[in-house]
C-alpha positions as CSV (number, residue, x, y, z in Angstrom):
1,X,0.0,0.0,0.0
2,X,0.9,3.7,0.0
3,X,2.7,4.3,3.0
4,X,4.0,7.7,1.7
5,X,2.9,10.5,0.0
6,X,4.8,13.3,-1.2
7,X,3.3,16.7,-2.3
8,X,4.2,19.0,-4.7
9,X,3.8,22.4,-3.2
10,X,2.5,25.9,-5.7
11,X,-0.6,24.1,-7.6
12,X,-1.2,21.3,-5.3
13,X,-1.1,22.1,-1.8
14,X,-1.8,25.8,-2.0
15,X,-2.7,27.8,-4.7
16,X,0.1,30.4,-4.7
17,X,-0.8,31.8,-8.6
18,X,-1.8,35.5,-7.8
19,X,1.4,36.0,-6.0
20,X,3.3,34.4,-8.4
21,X,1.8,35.8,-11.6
22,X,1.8,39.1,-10.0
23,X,5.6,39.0,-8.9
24,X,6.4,38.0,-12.5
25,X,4.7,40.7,-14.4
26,X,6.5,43.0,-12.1
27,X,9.8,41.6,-13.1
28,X,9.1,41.9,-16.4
29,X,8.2,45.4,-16.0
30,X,10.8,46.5,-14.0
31,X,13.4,44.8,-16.2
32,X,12.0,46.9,-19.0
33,X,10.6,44.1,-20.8
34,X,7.0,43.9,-22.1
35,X,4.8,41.9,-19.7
36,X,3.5,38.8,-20.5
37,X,-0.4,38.2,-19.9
38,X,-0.5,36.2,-16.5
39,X,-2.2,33.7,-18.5
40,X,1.0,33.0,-20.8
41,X,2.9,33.2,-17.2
42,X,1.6,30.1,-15.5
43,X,3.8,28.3,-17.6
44,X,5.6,29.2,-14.7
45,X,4.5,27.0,-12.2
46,X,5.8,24.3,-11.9
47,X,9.4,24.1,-13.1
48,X,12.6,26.2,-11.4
49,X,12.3,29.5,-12.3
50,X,15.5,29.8,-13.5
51,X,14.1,27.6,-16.2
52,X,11.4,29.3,-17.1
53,X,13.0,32.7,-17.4
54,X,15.3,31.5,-19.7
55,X,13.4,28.8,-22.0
56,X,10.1,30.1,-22.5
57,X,11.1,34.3,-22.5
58,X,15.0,33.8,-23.8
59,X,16.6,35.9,-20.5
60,X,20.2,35.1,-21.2
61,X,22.1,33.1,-18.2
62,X,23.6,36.9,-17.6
63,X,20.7,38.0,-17.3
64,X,18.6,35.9,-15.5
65,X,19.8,36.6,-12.0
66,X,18.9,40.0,-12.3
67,X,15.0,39.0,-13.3
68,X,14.7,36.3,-10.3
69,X,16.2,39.1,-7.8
70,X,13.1,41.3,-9.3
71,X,11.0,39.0,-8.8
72,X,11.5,38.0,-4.9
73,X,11.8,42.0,-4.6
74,X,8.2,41.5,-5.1
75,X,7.2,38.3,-3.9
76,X,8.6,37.9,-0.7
77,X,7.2,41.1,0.7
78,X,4.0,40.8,-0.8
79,X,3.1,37.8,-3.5
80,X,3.9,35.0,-0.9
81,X,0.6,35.8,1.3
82,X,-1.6,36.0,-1.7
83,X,-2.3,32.4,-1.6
84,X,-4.7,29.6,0.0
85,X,-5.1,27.0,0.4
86,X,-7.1,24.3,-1.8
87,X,-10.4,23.0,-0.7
88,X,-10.3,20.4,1.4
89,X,-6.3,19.8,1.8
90,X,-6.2,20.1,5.1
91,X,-8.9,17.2,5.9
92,X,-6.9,15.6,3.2
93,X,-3.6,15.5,4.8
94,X,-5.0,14.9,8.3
95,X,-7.2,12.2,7.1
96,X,-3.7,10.4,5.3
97,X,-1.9,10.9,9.0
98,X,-5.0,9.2,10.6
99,X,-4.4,6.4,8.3
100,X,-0.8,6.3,9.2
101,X,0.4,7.7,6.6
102,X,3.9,9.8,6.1
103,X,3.2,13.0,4.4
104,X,5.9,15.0,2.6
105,X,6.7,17.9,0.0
106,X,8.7,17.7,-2.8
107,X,9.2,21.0,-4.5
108,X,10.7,23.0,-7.2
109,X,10.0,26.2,-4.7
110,X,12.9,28.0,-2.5
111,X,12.8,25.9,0.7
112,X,12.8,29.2,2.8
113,X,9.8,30.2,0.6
114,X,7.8,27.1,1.1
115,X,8.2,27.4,5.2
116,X,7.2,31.0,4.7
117,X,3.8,30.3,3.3
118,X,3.1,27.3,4.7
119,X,4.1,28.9,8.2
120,X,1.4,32.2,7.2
121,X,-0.9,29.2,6.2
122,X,-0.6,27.2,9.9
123,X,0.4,23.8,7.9
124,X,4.0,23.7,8.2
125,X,3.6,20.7,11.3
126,X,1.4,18.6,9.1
127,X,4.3,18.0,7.0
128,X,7.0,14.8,8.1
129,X,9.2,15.9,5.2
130,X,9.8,19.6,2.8
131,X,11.9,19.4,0.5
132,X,13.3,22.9,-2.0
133,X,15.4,24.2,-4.1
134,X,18.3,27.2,-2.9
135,X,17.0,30.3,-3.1
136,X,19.2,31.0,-6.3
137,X,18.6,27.2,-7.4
138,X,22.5,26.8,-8.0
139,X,22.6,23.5,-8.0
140,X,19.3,23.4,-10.7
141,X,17.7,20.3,-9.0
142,X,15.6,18.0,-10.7
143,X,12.2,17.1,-10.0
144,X,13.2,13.5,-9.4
145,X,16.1,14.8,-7.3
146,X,14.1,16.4,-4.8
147,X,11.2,13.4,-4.6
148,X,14.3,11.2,-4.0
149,X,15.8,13.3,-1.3
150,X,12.1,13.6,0.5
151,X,11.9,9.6,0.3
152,X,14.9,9.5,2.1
153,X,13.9,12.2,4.8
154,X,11.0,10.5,5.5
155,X,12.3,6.8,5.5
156,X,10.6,5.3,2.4
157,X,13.2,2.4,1.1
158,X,10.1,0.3,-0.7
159,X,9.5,2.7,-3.9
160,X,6.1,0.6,-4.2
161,X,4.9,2.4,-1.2
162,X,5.3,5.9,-2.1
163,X,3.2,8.5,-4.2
164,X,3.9,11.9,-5.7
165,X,1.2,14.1,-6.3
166,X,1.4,16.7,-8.2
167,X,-0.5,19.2,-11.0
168,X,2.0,19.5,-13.8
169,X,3.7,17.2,-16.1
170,X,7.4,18.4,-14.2
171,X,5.9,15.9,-11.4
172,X,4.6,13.0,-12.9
173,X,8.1,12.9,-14.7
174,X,9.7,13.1,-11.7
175,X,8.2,10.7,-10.5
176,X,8.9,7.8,-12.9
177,X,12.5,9.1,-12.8
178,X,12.4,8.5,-9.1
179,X,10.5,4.8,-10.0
180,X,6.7,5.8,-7.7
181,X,3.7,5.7,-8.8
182,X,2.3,9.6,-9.7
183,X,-0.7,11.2,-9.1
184,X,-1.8,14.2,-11.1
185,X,-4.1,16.6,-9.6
186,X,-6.9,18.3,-11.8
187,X,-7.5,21.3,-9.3
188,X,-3.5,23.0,-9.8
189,X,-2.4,24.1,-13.1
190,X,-2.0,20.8,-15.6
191,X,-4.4,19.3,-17.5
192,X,-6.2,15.8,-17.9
193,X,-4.9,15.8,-22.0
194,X,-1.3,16.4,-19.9
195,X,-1.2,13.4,-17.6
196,X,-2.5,11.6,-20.1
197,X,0.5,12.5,-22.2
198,X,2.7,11.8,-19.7
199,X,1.6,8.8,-18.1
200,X,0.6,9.3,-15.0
201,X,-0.3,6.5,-13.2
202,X,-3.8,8.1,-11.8
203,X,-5.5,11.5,-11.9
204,X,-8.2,12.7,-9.6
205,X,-10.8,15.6,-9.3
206,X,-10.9,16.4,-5.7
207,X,-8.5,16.3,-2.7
208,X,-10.6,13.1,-1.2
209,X,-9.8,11.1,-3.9
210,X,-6.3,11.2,-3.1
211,X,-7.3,9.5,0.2
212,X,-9.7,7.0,-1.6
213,X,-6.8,6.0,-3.4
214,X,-4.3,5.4,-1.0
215,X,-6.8,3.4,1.2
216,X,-7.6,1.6,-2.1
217,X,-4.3,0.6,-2.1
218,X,-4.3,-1.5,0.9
């Protein structure tokens, strides 16, 4: 059964868009760029943001320090508390800890930025396990990287009991990279046509099914 489950964070856990998008836009701007429609921008949740800066809006690596420092002037005084949380997470995770379940999070996000929302949010000792990037992401961890490193935090050595939820494609790869089973979530940012693409081994509606599925598992 699944013994562990491991959470991404922005998209999943806690809808952290508005901040996000908004902190963007006012990179863009500030960098004398034209900004993007926060639409285009949610490209950006999900992957390191150093990656998105420089694929999908060609900031050279010069450059691209200079936009993420832009951004956190931003988001870490403001974007980070305009977020919440996504219905019914919190019976969710409670409900997988009842069940005696190990609940972790495995995410592309600053760790330092992760703590901060969660600890504005009150869920930050619900968690057995967070796992983030450095703030400047100089080691440009992989998704699969971090899911490995939260396994290991929280003590999973049989990769048949552990499952990554996440709502973009960066997770689900992570995730057979790591050898789990993934879960995409339809609430975040992805898309049912993109789990599909990228095999996810299940995708569900709702926060329950999540627990429906782990107790299905048994």
């Amino acid at each position: 059964m699944f013994r562990y489950v491991i959470f991404d964070f922005d998209g999943t856990v806690v809808d952290t868009g508005e901040g996000i998008l908004k902190s963007l836009q006012y990179s863009f701007e500030q960098m004398g760029r034209e900004v993007p429609d926060m639409s285009d921008l949610k490209r950006f949740i999900g992957p390191p943001i150093h990656y998105s800066f420089t694929h999908y809006y060609g900031v050279s690596e010069e450059a691209v320090g200079e936009y993420i420092k832009k951004y956190r002037e931003r988001y870490t005084v403001k974007g980070i508390y305009e977020c919440e949380l996504y219905n019914g997470m919190i019976s969710l995770i409670d409900s997988l800890k009842a069940e005696g379940v190990k609940v972790g999070i495995a995410s592309s996000k600053p760790l330092r930025l992760i703590y901060n929302v969660a600890d504005h949010l009150g869920i930050t000792e619900k968690f057995d396990a967070v796992v983030g990037v450095r703030m400047d992401d100089s080691r440009h961890s992989t998704k699969t990287g971090l899911i490995l490193e939260a396994m290991e935090l929280l003590g999973a050595e049989d990769k048949n009991e552990v499952l990554m939820v996440g709502d973009r494609l960066y997770d689900i790869e992570g995730a057979k990279g790591a050898d789990v089973k993934s879960c995409g979530v339809l609430w975040g940012y992805g898309s049912e046509e993109e789990f599909r693409e990228y095999e996810a081994d299940f995708t569900v509606k709702e926060a329950k099914d999540v627990l429906e599925l782990v107790k299905a598992s048994k």
